[in-house]
SERO-4910 file (N, C-alpha, C, O; in steps of 0.05 Angstrom, whole numbers):
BEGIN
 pado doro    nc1    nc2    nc3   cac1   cac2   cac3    cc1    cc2    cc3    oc1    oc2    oc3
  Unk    A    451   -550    594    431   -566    579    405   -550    576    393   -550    554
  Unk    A    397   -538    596    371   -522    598    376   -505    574    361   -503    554
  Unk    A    397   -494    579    407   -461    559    403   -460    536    391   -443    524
  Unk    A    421   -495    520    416   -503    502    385   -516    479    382   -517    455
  Unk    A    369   -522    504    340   -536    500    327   -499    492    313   -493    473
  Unk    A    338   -480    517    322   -457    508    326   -441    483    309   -424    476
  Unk    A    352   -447    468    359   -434    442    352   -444    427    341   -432    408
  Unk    A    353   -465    428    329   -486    406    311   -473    392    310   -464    369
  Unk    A    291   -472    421    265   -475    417    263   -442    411    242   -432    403
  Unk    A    280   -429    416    282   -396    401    282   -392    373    266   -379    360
  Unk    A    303   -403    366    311   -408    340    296   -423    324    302   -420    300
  Unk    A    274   -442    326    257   -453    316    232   -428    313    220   -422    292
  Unk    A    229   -419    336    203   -406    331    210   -373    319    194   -358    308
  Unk    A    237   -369    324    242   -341    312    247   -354    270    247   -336    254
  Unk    A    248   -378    261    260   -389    236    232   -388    227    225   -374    208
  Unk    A    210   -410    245    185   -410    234    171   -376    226    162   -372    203
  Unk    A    170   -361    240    150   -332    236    174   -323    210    164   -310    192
  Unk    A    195   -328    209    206   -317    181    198   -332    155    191   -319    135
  Unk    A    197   -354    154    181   -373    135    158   -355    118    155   -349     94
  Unk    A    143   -350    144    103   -341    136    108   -311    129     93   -302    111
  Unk    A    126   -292    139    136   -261    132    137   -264     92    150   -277     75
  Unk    A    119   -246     91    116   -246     51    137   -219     47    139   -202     64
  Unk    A    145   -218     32    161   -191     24    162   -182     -4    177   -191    -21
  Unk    A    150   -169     -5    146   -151    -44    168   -153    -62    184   -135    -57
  Unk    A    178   -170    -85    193   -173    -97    210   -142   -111    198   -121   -119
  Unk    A    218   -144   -111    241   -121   -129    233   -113   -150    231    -89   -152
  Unk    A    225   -129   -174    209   -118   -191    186   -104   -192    183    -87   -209
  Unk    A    159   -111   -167    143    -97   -166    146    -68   -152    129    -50   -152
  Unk    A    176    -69   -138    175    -45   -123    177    -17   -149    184    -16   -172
  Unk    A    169      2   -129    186     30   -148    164     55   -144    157     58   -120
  Unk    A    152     71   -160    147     97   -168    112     89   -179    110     93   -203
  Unk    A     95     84   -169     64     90   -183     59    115   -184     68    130   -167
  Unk    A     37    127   -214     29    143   -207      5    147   -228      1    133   -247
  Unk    A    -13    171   -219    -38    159   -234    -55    181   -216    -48    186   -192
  Unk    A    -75    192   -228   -105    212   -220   -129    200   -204   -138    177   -208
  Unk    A   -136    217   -186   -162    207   -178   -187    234   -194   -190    258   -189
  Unk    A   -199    218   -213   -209    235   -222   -234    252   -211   -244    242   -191
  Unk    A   -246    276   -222   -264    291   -207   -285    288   -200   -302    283   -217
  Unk    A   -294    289   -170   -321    279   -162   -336    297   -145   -328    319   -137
  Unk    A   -358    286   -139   -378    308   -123   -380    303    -93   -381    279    -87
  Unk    A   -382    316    -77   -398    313    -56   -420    327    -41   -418    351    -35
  Unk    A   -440    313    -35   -460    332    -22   -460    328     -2   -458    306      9
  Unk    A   -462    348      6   -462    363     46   -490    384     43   -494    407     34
  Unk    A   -507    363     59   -528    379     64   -548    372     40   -556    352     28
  Unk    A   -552    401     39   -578    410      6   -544    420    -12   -546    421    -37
  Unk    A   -522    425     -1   -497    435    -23   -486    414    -33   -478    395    -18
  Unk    A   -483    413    -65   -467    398    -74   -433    410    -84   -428    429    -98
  Unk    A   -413    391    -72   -392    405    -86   -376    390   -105   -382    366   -109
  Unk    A   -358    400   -118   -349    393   -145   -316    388   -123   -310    407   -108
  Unk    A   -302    369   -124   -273    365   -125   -258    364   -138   -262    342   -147
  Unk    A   -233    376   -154   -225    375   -169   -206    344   -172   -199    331   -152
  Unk    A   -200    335   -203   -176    317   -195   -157    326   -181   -157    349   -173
  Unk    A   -132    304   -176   -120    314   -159    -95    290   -172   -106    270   -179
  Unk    A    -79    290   -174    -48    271   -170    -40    261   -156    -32    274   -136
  Unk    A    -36    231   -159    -31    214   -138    -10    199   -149     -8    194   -173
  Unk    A     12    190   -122     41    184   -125     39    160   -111     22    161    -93
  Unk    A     48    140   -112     60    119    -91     81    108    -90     80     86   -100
  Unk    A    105    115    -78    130    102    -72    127     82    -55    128     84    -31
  Unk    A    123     54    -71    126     27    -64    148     16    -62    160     11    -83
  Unk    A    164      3    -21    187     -6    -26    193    -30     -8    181    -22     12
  Unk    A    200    -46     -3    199    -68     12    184    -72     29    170    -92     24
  Unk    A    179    -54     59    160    -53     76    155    -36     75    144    -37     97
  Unk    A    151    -13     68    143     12     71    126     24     44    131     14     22
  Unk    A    109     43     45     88     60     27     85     87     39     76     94     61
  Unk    A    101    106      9     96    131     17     75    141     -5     78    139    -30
  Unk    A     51    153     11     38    161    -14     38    194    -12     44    205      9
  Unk    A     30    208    -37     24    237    -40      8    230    -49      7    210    -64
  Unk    A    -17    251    -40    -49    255    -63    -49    286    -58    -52    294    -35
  Unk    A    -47    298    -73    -43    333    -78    -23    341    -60      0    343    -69
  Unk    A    -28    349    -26    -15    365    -21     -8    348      8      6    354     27
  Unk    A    -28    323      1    -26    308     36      7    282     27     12    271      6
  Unk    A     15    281     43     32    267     45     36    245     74     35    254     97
  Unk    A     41    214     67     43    200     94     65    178     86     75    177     64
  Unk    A     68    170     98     80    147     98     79    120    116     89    120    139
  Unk    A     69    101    106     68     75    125     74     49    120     80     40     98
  Unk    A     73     36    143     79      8    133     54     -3    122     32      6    121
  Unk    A     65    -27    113     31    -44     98     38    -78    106     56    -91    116
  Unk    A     17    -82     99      4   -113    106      0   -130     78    -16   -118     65
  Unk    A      8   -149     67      6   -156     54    -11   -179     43     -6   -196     60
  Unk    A    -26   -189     27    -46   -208     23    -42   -224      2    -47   -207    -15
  Unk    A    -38   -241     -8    -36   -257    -43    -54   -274    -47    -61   -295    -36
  Unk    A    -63   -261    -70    -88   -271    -87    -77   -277   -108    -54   -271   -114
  Unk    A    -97   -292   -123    -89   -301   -159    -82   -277   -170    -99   -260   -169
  Unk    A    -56   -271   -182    -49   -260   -198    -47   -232   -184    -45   -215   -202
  Unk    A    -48   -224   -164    -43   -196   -150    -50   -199   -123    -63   -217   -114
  Unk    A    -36   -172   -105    -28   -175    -81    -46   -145    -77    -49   -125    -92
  Unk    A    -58   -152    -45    -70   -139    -38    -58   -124    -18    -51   -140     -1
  Unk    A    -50    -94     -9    -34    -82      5    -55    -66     23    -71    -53     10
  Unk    A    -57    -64     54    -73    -42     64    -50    -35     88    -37    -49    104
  Unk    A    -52     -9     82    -38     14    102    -54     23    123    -78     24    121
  Unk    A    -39     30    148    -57     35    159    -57     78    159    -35     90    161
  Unk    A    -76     87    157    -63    115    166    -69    133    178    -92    139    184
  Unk    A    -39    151    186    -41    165    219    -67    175    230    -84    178    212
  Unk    A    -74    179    252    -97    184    265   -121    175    250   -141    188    253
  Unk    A   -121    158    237   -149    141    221   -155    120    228   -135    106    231
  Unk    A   -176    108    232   -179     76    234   -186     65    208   -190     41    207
  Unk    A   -189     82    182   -192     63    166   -162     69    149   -146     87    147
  Unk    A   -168     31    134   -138     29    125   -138     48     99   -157     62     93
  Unk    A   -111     46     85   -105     57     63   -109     24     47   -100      6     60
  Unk    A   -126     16     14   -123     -1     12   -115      1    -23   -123     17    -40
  Unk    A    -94    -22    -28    -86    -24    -56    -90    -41    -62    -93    -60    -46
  Unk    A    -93    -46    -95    -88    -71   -100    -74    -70   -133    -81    -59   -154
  Unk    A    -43    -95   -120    -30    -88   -144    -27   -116   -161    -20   -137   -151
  Unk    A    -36   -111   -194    -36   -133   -207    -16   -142   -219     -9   -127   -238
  Unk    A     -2   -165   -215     26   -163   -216     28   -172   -242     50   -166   -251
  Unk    A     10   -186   -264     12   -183   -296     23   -160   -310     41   -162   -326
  Unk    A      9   -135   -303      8   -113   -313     24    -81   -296     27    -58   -302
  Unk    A     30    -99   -273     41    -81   -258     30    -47   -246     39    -28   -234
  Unk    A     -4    -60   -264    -11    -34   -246    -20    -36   -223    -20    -59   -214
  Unk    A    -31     -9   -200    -37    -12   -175    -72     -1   -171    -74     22   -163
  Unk    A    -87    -10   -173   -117     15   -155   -117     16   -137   -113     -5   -125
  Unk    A   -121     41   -124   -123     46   -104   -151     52   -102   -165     64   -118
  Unk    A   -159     40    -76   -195     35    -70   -201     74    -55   -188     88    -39
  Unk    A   -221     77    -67   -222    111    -55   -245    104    -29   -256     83    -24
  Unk    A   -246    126    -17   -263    125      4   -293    136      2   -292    160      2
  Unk    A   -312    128      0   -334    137    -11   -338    163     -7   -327    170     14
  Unk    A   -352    187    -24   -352    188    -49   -330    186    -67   -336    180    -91
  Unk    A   -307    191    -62   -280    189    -78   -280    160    -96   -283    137    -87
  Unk    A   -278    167   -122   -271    135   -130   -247    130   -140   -232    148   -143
  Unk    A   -240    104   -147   -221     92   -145   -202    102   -165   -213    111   -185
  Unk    A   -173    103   -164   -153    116   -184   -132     96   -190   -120     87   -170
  Unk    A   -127     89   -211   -113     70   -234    -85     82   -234    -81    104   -244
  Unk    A    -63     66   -219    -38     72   -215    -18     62   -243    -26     44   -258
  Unk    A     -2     70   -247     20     57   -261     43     65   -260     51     88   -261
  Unk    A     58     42   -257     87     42   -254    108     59   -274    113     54   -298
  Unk    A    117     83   -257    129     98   -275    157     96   -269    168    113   -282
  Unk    A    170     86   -257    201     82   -243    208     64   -224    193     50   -210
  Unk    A    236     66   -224    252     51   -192    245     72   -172    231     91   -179
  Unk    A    251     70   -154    259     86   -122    283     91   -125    301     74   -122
  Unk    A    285    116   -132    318    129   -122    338    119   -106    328    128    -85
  Unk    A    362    105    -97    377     96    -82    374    110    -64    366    133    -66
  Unk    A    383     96    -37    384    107    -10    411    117     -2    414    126     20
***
């Protein structure tokens, strides 16, 4: 009787946390891609020039792999839903601040928020994700 009262109350609370779990539809998943275009930074009395650079995002169920030139990561994300687009922040390796997107699901594009001075770069959906 106990055993039974304890599966219950497992199965209730393991059913409920699946309920509130959001998961990125199939359609929005796939291939972003899109420039962060060229900006400055000053260090010091030196100002420097950054070049653009190309930016990738393989968006797929739970997971986000991004490339921006030559850095490459991959992580999970957190998901948020707002009117008309979903807000995605990654977290990444040895950083405390997140990676943050936001994808508008009208238009299917993605921005990605830059980190100051860097500004923000305009994604668009260029493919599926290759089969696994």
């Amino acid at each position: 009787m106990k055993c039974s009262k304890g599966l219950l109350l497992l199965l209730f609370s393991i059913s409920f946390t699946q309920l509130n779990a959001q998961a990125l539809k199939r359609k929005y998943r796939g291939i972003y891609t899109g420039q962060i275009p060229t900006y400055e930074v000053k260090m010091g009395s030196n100002t420097y020039v950054v070049k653009a650079s190309e930016i990738k995002a393989y968006l797929d169920r739970d997971s986000i792999f991004l490339e921006i030139g030559t850095y490459r990561y991959a992580s999970g994300y957190s998901l948020e839903n707002k009117e008309k687009q979903f807000i995605l922040s990654a977290q990444r390796e040895q950083s405390g601040i997140p990676e943050q997107l936001i994808l508008d699901l009208q238009t299917k594009t993605m921005i990605r928020k830059g980190l100051y001075p860097q500004p923000d770069a305009t994604l668009t959906r260029s493919g599926k994700l290759p089969r696994r």
